[in-house]
C-alpha positions in Angstrom: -6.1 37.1 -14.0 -2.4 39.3 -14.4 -3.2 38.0 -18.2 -6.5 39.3 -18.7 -5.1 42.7 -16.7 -2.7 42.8 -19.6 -5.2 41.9 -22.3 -7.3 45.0 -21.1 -4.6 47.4 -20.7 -3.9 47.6 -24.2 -7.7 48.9 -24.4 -7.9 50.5 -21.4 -6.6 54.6 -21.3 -4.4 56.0 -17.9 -6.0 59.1 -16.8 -2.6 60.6 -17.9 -3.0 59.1 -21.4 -7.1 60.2 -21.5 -6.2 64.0 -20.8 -3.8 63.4 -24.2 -6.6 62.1 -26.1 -8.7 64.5 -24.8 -6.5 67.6 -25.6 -5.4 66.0 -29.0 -9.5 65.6 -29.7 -10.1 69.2 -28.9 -7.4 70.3 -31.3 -8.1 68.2 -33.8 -11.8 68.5 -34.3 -11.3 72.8 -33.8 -8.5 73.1 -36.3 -10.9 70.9 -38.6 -14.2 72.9 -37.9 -12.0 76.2 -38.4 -10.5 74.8 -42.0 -14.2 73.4 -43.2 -15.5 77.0 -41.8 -13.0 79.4 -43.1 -11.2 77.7 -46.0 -12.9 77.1 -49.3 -13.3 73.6 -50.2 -11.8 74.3 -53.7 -8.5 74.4 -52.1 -8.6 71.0 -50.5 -6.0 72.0 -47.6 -6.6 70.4 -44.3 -4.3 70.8 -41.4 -5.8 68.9 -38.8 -4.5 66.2 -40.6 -0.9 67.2 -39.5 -2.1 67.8 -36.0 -3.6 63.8 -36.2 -0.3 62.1 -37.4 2.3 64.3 -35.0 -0.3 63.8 -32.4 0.0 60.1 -32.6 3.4 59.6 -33.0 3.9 61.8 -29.8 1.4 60.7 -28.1 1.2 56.7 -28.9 -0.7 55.5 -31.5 -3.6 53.6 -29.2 -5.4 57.3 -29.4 -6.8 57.1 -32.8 -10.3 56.7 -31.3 -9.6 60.2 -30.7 -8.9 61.3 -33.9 -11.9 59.1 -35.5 -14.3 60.7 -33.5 -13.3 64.4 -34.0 -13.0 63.4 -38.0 -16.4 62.3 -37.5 -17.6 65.3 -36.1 -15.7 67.7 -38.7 -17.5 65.6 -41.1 -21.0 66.1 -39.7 -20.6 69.9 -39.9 -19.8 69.5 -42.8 -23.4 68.4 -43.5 -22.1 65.0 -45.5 -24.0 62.0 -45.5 -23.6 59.2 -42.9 -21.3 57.1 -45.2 -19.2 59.4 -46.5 -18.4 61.1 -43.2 -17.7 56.9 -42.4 -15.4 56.5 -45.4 -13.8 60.2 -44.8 -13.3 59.8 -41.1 -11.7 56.0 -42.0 -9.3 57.2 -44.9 -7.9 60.7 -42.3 -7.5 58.0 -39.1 -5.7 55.4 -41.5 -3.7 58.2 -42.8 -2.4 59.2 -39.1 -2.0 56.1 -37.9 0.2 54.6 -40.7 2.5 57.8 -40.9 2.8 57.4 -37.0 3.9 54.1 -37.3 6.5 54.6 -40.1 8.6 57.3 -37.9 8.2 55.3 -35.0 9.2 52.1 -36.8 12.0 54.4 -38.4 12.8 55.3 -34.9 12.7 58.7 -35.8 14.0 61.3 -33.1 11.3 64.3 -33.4 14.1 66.8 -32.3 15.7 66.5 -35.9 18.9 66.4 -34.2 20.2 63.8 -36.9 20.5 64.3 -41.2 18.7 60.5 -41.2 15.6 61.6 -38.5 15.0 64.8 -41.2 15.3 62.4 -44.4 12.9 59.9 -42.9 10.2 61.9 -41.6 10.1 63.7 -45.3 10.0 60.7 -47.0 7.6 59.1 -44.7 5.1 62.6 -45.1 5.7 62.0 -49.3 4.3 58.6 -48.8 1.7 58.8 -46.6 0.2 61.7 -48.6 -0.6 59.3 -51.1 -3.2 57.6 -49.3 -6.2 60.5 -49.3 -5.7 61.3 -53.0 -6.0 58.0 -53.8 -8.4 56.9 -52.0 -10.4 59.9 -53.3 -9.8 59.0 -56.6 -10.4 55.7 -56.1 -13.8 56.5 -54.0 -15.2 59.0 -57.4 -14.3 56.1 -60.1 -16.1 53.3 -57.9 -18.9 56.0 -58.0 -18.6 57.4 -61.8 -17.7 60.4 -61.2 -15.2 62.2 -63.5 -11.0 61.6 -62.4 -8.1 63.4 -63.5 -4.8 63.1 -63.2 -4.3 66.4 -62.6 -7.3 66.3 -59.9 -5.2 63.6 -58.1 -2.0 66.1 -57.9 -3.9 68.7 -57.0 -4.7 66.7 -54.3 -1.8 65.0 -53.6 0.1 68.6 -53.7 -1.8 70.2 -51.5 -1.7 67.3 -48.6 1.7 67.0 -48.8 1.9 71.0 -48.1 -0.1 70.4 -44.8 1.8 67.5 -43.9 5.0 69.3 -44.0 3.8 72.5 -42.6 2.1 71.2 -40.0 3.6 67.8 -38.7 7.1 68.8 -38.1 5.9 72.0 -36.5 3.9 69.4 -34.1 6.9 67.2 -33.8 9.3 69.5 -32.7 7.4 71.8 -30.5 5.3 68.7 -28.9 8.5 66.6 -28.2 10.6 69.2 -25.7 8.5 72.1 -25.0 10.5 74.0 -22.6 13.7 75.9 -23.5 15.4 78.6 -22.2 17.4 80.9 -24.4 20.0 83.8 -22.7 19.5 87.3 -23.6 21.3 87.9 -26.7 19.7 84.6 -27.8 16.3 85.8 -27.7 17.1 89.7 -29.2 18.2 87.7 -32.3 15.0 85.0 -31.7 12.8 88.4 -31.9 15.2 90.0 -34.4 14.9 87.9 -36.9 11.4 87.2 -36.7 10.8 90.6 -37.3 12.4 91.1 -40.4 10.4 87.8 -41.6 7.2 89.1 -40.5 8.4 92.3 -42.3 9.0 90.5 -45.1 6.4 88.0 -45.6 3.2 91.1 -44.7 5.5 93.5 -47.4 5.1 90.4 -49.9 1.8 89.2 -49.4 -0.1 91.4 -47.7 0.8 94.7 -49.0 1.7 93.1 -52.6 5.5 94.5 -53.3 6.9 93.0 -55.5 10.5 94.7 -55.5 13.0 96.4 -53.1 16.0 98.7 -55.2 14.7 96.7 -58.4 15.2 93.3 -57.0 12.2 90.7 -56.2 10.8 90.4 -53.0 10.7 87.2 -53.1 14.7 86.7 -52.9 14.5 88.3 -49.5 12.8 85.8 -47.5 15.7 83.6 -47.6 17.6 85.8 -45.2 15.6 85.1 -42.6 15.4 81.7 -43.5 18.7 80.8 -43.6 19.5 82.8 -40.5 17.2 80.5 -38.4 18.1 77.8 -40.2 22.0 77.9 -39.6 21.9 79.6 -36.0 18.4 79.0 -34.4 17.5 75.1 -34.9 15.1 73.0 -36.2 12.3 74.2 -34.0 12.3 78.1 -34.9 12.5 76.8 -38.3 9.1 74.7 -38.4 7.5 77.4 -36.8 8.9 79.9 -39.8 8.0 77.5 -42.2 4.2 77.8 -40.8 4.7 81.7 -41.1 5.4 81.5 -44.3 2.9 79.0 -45.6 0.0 81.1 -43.6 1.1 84.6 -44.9 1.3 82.5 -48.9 -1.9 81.1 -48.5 -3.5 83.9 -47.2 -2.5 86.1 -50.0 -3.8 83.6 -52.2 -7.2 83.1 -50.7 -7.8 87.0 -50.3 -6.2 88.4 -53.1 -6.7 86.2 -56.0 -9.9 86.5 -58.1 -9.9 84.1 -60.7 -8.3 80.2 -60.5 -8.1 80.0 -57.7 -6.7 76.1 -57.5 -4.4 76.7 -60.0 -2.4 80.0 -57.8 -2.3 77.9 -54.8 -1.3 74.8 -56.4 1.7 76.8 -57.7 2.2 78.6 -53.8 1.5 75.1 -52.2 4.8 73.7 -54.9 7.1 76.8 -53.7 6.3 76.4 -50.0 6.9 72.8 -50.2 10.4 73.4 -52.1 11.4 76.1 -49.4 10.3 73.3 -46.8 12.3 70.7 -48.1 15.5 72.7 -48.4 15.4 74.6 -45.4 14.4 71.0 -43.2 17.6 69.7 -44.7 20.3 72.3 -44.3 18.9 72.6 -40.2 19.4 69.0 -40.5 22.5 69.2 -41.4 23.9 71.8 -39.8 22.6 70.0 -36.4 24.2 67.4 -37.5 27.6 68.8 -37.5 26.7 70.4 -34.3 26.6 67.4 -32.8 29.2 65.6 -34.1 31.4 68.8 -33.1 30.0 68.5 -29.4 30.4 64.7 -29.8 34.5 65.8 -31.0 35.0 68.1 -27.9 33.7 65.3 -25.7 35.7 62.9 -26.8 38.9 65.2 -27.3 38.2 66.2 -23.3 38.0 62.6 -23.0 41.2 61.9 -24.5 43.2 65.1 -23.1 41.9 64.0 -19.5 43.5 60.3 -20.1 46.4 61.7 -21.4 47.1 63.8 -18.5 46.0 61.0 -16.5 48.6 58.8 -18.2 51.3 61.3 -18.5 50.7 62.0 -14.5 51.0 57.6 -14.1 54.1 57.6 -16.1 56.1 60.3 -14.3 55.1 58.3 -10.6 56.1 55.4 -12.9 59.2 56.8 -13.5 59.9 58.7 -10.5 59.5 55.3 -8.5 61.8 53.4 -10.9 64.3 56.1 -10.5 64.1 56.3 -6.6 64.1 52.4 -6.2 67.4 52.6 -8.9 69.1 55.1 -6.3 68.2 53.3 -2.8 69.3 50.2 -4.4 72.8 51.6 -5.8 73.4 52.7 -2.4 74.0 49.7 -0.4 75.5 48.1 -3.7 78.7 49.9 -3.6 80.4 49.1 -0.6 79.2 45.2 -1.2 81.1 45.3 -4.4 84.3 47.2 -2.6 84.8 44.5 -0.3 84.3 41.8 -3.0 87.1 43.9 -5.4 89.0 43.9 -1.9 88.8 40.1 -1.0 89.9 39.6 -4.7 92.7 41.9 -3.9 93.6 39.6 -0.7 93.4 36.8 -2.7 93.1 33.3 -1.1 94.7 30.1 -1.7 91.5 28.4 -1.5 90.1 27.7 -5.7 86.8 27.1 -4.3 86.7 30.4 -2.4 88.3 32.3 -5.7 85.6 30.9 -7.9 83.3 32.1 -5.4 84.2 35.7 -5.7 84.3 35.5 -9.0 81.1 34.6 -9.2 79.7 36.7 -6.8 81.3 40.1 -8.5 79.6 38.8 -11.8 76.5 38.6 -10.1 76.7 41.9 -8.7 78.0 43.3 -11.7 74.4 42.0 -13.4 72.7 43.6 -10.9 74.6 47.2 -10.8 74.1 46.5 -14.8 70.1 46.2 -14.3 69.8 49.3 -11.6 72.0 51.3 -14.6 69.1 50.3 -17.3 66.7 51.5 -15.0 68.1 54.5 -14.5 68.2 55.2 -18.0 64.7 53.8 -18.8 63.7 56.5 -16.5 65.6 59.4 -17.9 64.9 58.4 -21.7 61.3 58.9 -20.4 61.6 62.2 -19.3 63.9 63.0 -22.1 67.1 63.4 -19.7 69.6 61.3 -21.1 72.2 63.0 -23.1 75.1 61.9 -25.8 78.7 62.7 -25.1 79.6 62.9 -29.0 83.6 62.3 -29.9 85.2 60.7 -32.7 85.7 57.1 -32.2 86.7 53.9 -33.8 83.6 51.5 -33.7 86.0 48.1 -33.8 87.0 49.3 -30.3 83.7 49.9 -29.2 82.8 46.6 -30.2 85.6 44.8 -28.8 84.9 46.4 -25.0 81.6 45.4 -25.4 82.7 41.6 -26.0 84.9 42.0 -23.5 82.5 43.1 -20.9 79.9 39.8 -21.9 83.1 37.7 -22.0 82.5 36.2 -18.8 78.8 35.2 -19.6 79.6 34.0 -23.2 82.3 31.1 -21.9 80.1 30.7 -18.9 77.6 29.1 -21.4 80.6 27.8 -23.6 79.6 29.7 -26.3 81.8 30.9 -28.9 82.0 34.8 -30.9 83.1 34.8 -35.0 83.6 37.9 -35.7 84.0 39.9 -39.3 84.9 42.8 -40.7 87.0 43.8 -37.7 90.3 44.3 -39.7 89.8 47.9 -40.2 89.0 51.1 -38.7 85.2 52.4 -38.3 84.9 56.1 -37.6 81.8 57.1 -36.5 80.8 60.0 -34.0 79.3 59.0 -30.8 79.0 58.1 -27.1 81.1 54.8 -26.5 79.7 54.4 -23.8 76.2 54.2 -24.8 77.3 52.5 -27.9 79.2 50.0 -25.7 76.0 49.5 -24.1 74.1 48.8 -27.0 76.1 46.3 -28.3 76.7 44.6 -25.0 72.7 44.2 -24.5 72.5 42.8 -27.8 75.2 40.1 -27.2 74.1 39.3 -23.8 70.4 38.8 -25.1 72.3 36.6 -28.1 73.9 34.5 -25.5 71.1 34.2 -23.2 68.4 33.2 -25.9 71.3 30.4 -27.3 72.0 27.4 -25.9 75.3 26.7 -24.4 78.2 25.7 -27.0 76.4 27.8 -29.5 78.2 30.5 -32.1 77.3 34.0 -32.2 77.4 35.7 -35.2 79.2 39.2 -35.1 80.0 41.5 -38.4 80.5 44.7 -39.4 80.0 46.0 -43.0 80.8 49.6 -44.5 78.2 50.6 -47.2 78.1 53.9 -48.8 77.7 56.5 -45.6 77.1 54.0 -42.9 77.8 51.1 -41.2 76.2 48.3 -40.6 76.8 46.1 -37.5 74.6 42.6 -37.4 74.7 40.1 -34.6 72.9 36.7 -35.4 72.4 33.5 -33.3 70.6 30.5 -33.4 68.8 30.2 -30.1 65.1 30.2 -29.5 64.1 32.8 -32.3 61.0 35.3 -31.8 57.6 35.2 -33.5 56.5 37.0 -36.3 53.6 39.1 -33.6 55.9 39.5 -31.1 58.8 41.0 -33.6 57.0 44.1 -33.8 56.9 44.6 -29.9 60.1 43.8 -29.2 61.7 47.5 -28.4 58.9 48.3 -26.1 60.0 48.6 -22.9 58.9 46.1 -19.8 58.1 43.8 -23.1 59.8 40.3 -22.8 60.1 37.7 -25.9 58.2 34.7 -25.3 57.1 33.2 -21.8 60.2 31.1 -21.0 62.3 30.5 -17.6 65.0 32.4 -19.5 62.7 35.5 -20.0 61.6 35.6 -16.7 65.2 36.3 -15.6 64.8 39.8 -17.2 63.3 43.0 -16.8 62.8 43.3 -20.3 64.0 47.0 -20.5 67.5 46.1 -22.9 66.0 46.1 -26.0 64.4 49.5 -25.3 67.4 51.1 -24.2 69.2 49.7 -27.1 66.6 51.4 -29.8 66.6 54.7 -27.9 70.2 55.2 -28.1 70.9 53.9 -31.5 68.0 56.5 -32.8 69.8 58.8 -30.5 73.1 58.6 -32.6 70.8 58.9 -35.7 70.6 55.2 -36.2 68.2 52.6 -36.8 68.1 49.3 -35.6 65.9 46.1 -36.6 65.2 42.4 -35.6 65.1 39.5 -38.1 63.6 35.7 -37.6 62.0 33.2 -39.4 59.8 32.1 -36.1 60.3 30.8 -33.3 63.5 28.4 -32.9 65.0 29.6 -36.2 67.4 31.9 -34.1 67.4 36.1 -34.3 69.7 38.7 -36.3 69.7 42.5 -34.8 70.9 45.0 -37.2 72.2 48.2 -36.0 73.4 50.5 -38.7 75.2 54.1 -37.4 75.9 57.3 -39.7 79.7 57.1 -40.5 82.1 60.0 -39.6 82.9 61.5 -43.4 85.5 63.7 -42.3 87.3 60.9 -40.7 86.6 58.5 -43.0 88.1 60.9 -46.0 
């Protein structure tokens, strides 16, 4: 039963969907009576059929019977005989029907809002006028009358003119009626309607041919292009249709002899103006709306920005709070270690045990330090104490300070290049800091009893400090992520030990000194080499 329901729906009308075919019915049949009554048959123009093919593509295509029946009835007062009103009335529906179906297939959007909707709805119109012509042609040869090529143009011409006249004027106005325009909007609506009424009834009314010694004709694309570029594509259908009436009115009431041949020649200009002028409103809504789409997605952007920036500084505020609170009770647990140091005891056990607890706490005042400056780098608050130094002794306090670590593991340091002075100008102490992340990262990412690789090379006006091991190396995706901050290498128990803030630190306040530094590894167990390389001090290097 729900089947047959279905089977009948798609014959059935809604009463919403009758009053369409109704109204699209009256329209149809009066603009045909009117154009059979009023417009020679010599100059074979026909808007209705414009009126049929927007009709149905607005409407839906299921209310042909509609347009078949007011084609019939055009054709009967038309006093033709019962076949050819049949054939006529068969040819006209097929016509609306398959140009219909080619923008809806197209999925054409009737609001010309796109370059692509403008394109295919003229190229669908060029097609589908060859259906009529043809058939016409066809219909005289199977019948013996004379055909011309020239006969078939004619034809072809002047249903093409309709159908780009008529059918976009339908689309446009037929898909959003309603719109609301301010003020100054409509002054310039009614302004520059005026000057192409002026214009068109001075040109083919009155017959002036020339303003100042220049052809009329050149002013009508003022208007034009002024609705074109500022008033959209729906003022510009409906100035096309201006244009076309006030043409072929001059034609029909001013023209005496050949008739067909003027308004063949009118019909080619008005479908040349058409053409154009649908494609630069095309167009120009086009960039429209890719600049709206721009401002959205720039809003878009800005508001994530400030959404991100707003995350970052709680981010950062936090981290910088939680650095403070936890420095605070720090201090006076690492006095009373320094003081039970100081005591001393003769116990070996007990001194190891301090020992190992001011390391410990060392690592931790170390970690709440990197925070501290992970949270001013953010906010652009760390500053460098510049003073001319000697990098060796940089160097050398920063092996110092990881000394304990280093023969914790057993590991040993080669060093090179150490034998002479290295002027550069900086802060040791963020340069000691830098250099004593990287050499705790070698040691911790090496297994115990391994050598770390240490050397220092002058070359032209810089210097070049490289630290290589062979521990657990880093992967060829993660090498590029490496100086992120929060970013750890690899997923081992040793990574997890970290914050994975040292590498970060160490990039910001090498570039800082006007620096670079870089990572190196063949993959993953093929050990890592850091390069750091420093602007030398030229005045105390000469």
């Amino acid at each position: 039963m729900g089947a047959l329901k279905n089977h009948l729906s798609t014959y059935l009308y809604s009463k919403r969907t009758c009053t369409q075919g109704i109204f699209l019915f009256i329209i149809y049949t009066a603009v045909a009576v009117a154009s059979l009554a009023f417009l020679p048959a010599s100059t074979l123009l026909f808007p209705a059929a414009g009126i049929a093919l927007g009709g149905l593509f607005i409407s839906g295509i299921r209310l042909w019977p509609f347009v078949f029946v007011g084609s019939l009835l055009a054709c009967m007062y038309a006093d033709l005989s019962p076949l050819m009103c049949l054939a006529i009335s068969v040819i006209q529906t097929f016509q609306a029907i398959a140009g219909a179906f080619l923008l809806r297939k197209m999925h054409i959007d009737p609001l010309f809002r796109r370059y692509r909707d403008t394109f295919g709805t003229l190229t669908t119109l060029a097609l589908v006028s060859l259906i009529t012509p043809t058939a016409t042609v066809a219909w005289r040869a199977i019948n013996s009358m004379p055909v011309s090529a020239a006969e078939w143009g004619r034809g072809y011409v002047a249903l093409l003119f309709v159908l780009l006249v008529v059918t976009p004027f339908v689309l446009r106005w037929c898909a959003k009626p309603a719109f609301g325009r301010s003020l100054v909007e409509a002054l310039e609506t009614f302004a520059v309607f005026a000057l192409l009424f002026s214009i068109n009834f001075s040109l083919f009314i009155e017959g002036r041919e020339t303003i100042l010694g220049i052809p009329l004709l050149y002013f009508i694309f003022i208007p034009l292009f002024w609705i074109a570029l500022r008033l959209r594509p729906r003022f510009v259908t409906l100035a096309i249709l201006i244009t076309s009436v006030f043409a072929v009115t001059s034609v029909l009431l001013y023209v005496q002899t050949n008739i067909p041949q003027t308004l063949f020649q009118t019909e080619t200009f008005l479908i040349t103006i058409a053409f154009i002028f649908y494609i630069i409103v095309s167009l120009e809504e086009d960039r429209r709306l890719n600049t709206n789409l721009m401002r959205s997605q720039l809003a878009t952007l800005e508001n994530a920005i400030a959404r991100i920036s707003s995350e970052s500084k709680a981010k950062n505020d936090f981290i910088a709070i939680l650095a403070h609170e936890l420095r605070n009770p720090l201090a006076p647990i690492m006095s009373g270690i320094d003081l039970l140091k100081i005591k001393g005891t003769k116990d070996p056990e007990d001194a190891e045990l301090f020992e190992v607890m001011h390391d410990r706490m060392e690592t931790v005042r170390r970690l709440l330090d990197d925070l501290l400056d992970v949270s001013r780098i953010s906010e652009g608050k760390v500053s460098i104490a510049r003073e001319s130094l000697d990098l060796i002794n940089v160097l050398k306090r920063a092996i110092e300070s990881t000394d304990h670590h280093i023969k914790e593991r057993h590991q040993t340091i080669a060093m090179k290049g150490f034998a002479q002075k290295i002027p550069v100008s900086g802060d040791s102490v963020r340069l000691e800091q830098v250099f004593s992340n990287l050499l705790t990262n070698a040691s911790k990412y090496s297994d115990p009893g391994d050598e770390i690789k240490i050397s220092v090379e002058k070359r032209k006006s810089s210097v070049f400090v490289t630290i290589k091991d062979n521990g657990i190396g880093i992967s060829v995706e993660t090498l590029d992520h490496i100086f992120t901050a929060f970013h750890q290498i690899g997923n081992t128990e040793r990574t997890k030990k970290g914050l994975g803030i040292g590498l970060a630190l160490v990039k910001s306040f090498v570039v800082a000194h006007e620096g670079t530094v870089s990572a190196r590894s063949k993959g993953l167990g093929k050990g890592t080499e850091f390069i750091v390389e420093l602007p030398l001090d030229l005045q105390k290097t000469t």
